[in-house]
C-alpha angles and dihedrals in degrees: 000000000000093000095046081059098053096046085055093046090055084043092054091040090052092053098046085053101043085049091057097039113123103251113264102243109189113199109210115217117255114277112263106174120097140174117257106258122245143166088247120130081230095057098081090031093054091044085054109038103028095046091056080078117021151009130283082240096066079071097044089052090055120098122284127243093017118162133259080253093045089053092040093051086047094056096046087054091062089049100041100037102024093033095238110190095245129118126230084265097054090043087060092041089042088049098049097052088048094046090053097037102042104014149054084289137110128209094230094049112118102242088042091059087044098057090044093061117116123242124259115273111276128207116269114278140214121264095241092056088048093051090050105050088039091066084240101143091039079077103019139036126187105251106025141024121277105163096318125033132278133275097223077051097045096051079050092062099040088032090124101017113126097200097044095116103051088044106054080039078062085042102051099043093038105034116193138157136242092075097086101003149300094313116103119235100214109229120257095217107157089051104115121235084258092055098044086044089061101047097049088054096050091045090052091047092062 
């Protein structure tokens, strides 16, 4: 009986410390992997759309010397089973940079140069679509921090600032980091004027 009481009285004692221990906060080392560059039309897609999940060296661990139908079919995966916000366009552009940079695949080959091209021009959308099917609010929300800052954050800081359109237009279409931390913002090359437009004035109207 006496041991049983004292087994209960370590477990106790366990508990009570584990509930006042400090949490445990793990800092993760900056990101250092990146895609091989290309002229590609994929190129800035990929670096957009594939970085907001994983790793560029999910890319580098996959088998060398696959087809442009073994990429493609690798990007629409990642659409069809992971939900990847990319439509059935970017799967085919995606999987042609990826074919040529990283596969059997060259960049002049002809059905290379078909799935690169860009899609006929589509009449302006709203900022919320383009939010959604740019993986925006995967990293931002309106009122509070995700992984980037807030909107609402973001109009404060550019509140009186005659050039801020023209400035979060820069931020969205390069990226960068430094502004809001160490986290890299991927770029949104392949957004039109019109797109980018549209963005940097929702985000200023939060």
């Amino acid at each position: 009986m006496k041991r049983m009481s004292a087994l209960l009285c370590a477990a106790q004692i366990c508990v009570a410390t584990l509930a006042c221990a400090t949490p445990l906060e793990i800092t993760l080392p900056p990101e250092t992997a990146v895609l091989k560059p290309s002229a590609l039309p994929g190129y800035p897609l990929a670096q957009q759309k594939c970085s907001t999940c994983h790793s560029a060296d999910y890319i580098n661990f996959q088998p060398p010397g696959m087809s442009l139908t073994q990429w493609t079919g690798e990007a629409r995966k990642m659409q069809q089973v992971y939900g990847a916000p990319i439509s059935d366009q970017d799967v085919n552009i995606i999987g042609a940079y990826l074919a040529a940079t990283y596969g059997s695949a060259r960049a002049s080959d002809a059905d290379v140069q078909a799935a690169s091209s860009p899609p006929a021009p589509v009449a302006k959308v709203d900022a919320m679509a383009l939010l959604q099917s740019n993986s925006c609010l995967s990293c931002h929300a309106i009122n509070h921090k995700v992984v980037g800052p807030a909107y609402r954050e973001v109009a404060t800081k550019y509140a009186n600032d005659p050039q801020a359109l023209a400035k979060i237009m820069s931020s969205i279409q390069k990226g960068g980091t430094g502004k809001w931390g160490n986290i890299t913002m991927p770029p949104f090359a392949q957004l039109s004027p019109d797109d980018l437009q549209t963005l940097a004035t929702f985000v200023l109207s939060q």
